[in-house]
Every structure is written in structure tokens, then in C-alpha cells.
N, C-alpha and C positions, 0 to 999 in steps of 0.2 A: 392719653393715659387716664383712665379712669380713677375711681377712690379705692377700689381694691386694690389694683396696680399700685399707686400713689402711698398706700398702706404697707402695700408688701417689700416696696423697693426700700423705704424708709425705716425697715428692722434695724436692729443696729448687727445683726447677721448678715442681713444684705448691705450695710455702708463697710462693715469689715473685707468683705467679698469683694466690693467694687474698689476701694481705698488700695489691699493687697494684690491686687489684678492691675492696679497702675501705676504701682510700686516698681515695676519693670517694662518701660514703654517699650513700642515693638519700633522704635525709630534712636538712632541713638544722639547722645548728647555732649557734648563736648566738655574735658572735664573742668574746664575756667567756665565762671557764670559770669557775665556783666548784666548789672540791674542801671535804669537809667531815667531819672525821675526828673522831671520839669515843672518849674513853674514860674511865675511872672510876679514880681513883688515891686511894690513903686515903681513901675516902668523899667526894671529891670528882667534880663530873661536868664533864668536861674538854670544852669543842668549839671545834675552829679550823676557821676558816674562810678559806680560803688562794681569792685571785681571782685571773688570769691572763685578761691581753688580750695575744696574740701577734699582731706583726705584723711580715712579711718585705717587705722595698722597699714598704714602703706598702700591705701585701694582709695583708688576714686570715687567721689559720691557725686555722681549725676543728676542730672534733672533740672526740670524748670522751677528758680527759684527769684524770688523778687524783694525787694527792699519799699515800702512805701514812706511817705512823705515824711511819718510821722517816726522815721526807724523802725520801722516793727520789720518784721523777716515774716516770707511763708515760702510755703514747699508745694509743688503742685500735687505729690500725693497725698498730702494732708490741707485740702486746700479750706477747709475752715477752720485752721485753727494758722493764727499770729503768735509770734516769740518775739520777746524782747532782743534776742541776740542769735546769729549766725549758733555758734555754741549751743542753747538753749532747744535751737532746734534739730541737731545732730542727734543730740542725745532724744529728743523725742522721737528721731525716726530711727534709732538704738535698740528705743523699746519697743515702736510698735512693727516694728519689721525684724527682730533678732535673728532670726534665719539668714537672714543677709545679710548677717554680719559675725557668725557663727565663724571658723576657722575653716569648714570645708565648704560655708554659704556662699553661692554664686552673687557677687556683687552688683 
């Protein structure tokens, strides 16, 4: 990829375009998420296993979603952006996908 290309895909037209285009994977997801983080503290082996079943008006919210170390939450179709909370992040993808969550939006 060159600097024009590297230019052009970096709009925030083109990050809206690719963000809403993977808003709806073309493989599906199952609607329980388990996130499962690890790690090794005084010679101890640490594993939490954090489960999430989101659902909006009665509809399932899909997709890859993960939990890191520090509690923050992300979404894979918003993958730069961290939320303090599961919640926090619902409502982010509320706003930035409203269509899909419209009364006749294909969830």
C-alpha cells in the first residue's frame, strides 16, 4: 500500500465504511461471548473467565468481544476504541450503528 492508498483508506469516510461493513460479519456468532484472560502472578497461574449474553429489546448482540486485563471491554467492530463497561459499550454501538437497532433494523 502506498501513501495515497494509506491516505485514502485513513478518511474517516473510509474508517466509517469499513467499521459499518463489519458491523455484520459474513460468518455467524454465537449469542453467549466468553472472554478468557491469563496470567502468572507470584508463581501463581491466574484464569478468568468473564461470560456475556447481550441483549437489546429482546435481540441478540453478536460478535467478537473481549475483556482485558485491566477490565476494559472492546468490540470487534469498533476495535479501537475501550469502554470502561460491557454497558458503556452497548450504548456505543446504539449510536454508532442505529439502523441496527431501529424497530424494523436487521440485527
Amino acid at each position: 500500500m502506498d501513501k495515497r492508498q494509506l491516505a485514502a483508506a485513513a478518511t474517516p469516510e473510509a474508517l466509517v465504511e469499513h467499521v459499518t461493513g463489519h458491523a455484520h460479519p459474513s460468518h455467524p456468532h454465537e449469542p453467549v461471548v466468553t472472554s478468557t484472560r491469563e496470567v502468572t502472578y507470584k508463581g501463581h497461574h491466574i484464569v478468568i473467565r468473564t461470560t456475556y449474553q447481550i441483549e437489546v429489546d429482546g435481540h441478540s448482540v453478536r460478535g467478537h468481544m473481549g475483556v482485558t486485563n485491566d477490565g476494559q471491554v472492546h468490540y470487534h467492530a469498533v476495535p479501537n476504541l475501550s469502554f470502561a463497561s460491557a454497558v458503556d459499550m452497548v450504548k456505543q454501538l446504539i449510536d454508532t450503528f442505529p439502523d441496527d437497532f431501529d424497530e424494523g433494523g436487521g440485527r
